[in-house]
ZAMARGU-4260 file (C-alpha; in steps of 0.2 Angstrom, whole numbers, plus 5000, padded with zeros to 4 digits):
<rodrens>
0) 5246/5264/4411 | 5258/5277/4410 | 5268/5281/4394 | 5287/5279/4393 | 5297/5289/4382
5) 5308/5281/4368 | 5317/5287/4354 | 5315/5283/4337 | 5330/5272/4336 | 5327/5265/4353
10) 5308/5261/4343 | 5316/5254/4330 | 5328/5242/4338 | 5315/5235/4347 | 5305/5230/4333
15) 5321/5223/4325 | 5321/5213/4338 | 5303/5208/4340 | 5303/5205/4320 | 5320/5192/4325
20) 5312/5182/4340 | 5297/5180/4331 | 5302/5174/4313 | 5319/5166/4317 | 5321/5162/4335
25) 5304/5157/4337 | 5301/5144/4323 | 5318/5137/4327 | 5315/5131/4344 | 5298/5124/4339
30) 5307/5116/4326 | 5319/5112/4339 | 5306/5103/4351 | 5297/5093/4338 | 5315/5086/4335
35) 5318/5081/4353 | 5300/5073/4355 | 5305/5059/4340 | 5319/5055/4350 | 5307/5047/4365
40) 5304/5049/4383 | 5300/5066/4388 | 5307/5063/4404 | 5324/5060/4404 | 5325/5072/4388
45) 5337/5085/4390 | 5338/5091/4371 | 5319/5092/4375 | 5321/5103/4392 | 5332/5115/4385
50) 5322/5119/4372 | 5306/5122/4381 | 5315/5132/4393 | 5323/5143/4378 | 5305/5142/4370
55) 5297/5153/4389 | 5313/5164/4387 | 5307/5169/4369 | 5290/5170/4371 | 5291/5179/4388
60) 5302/5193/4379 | 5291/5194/4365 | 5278/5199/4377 | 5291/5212/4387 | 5293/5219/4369
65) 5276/5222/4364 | 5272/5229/4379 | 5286/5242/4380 | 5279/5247/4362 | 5262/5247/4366
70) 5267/5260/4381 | 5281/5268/4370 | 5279/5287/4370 | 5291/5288/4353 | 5298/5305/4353
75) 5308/5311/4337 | 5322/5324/4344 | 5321/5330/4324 | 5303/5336/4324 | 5307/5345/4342
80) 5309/5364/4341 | 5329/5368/4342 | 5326/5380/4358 | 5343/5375/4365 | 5335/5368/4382
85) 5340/5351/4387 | 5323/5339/4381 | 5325/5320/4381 | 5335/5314/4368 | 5347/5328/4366
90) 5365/5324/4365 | 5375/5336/4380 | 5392/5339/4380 | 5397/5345/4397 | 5412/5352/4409
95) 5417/5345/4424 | 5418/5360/4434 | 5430/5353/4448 | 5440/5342/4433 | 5438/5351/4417
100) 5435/5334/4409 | 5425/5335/4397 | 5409/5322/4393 | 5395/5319/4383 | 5377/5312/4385
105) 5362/5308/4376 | 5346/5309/4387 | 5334/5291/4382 | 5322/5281/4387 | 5325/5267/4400
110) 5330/5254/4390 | 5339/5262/4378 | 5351/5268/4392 | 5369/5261/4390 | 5384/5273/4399
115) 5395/5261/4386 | 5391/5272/4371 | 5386/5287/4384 | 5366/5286/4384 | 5357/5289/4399
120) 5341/5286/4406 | 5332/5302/4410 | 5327/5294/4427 | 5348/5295/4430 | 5351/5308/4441
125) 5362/5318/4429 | 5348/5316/4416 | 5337/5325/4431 | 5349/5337/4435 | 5351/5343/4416
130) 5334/5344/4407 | 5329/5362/4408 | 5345/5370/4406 | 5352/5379/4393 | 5370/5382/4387
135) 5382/5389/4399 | 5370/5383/4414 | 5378/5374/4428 | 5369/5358/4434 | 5374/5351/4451
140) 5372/5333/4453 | 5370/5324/4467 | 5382/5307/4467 | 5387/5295/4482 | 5404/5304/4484
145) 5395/5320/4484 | 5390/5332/4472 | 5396/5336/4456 | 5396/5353/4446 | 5394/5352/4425
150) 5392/5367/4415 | 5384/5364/4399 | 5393/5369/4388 | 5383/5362/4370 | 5368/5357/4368
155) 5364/5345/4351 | 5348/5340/4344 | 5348/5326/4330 | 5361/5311/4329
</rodrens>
């Protein structure tokens, strides 16, 4: 199977989060089921339901999570060599060359992406578009209303 790229932060959320289903979330629906079977029929036992439907959403994203981290390719932008290229999990500042608005980006992994707090996938198209250059290059990128010139104008490795 192919490995995915992921930041150490992306890493470390994700076992956060693996750490929470399965020492909190977990015991507290079994503990929620046992308390629905004292109360009787099983078949008519909504309290019961719910809980064993809430029990295969946990346990089916435990095994999402443990997967992605078994197939994580974890990639610390601080150990990288500062060469000034655009690598996964760089931070981009860029100029709208038609605008002059400016925006910034930092490349992650697929699930880390979030355009809220400006993290793209690099699968995105602007991730595509960008990795390889360098400050002052111009990336044209390819949107539905048609395409779009950046120039880079920094280029940040770290947080």
């Amino acid at each position: 199977m192919q490995k995915s790229p992921m930041t150490v932060q992306g890493e470390k959320r994700l076992r956060e989060e693996l750490e929470e289903l399965k020492t909190v979330k977990r015991p507290k629906v079994i503990e929620a089921i046992a308390e629905a079977r004292e109360h009787g029929d099983l078949k008519e036992n909504a309290e019961y339901h719910a809980a064993r439907e809430e029990q295969g959403f946990i346990e089916g994203r435990i095994q999402e999570i443990e997967s992605k981290l078994g197939n994580a390719q974890v990639i610390d932008i601080a150990q990288l060599p500062k060469t000034g290229k655009v690598v996964f999990g760089v931070t981009v500042e860029l100029t709208n060359l038609d605008t002059d608005e400016e925006v910034s980006y930092t490349i992650v992994g697929e699930d880390e992406a979030d355009l809220k707090v400006n993290k793209i996938s690099f699968t995105s198209p602007i991730a595509r578009a960008l990795i390889g250059k360098e400050e002052g290059d111009v990336a044209v990128v390819k949107t539905p209303r048609g395409e779009v010139e950046y120039e880079v104008s920094d280029v940040i490795y770290g947080n």
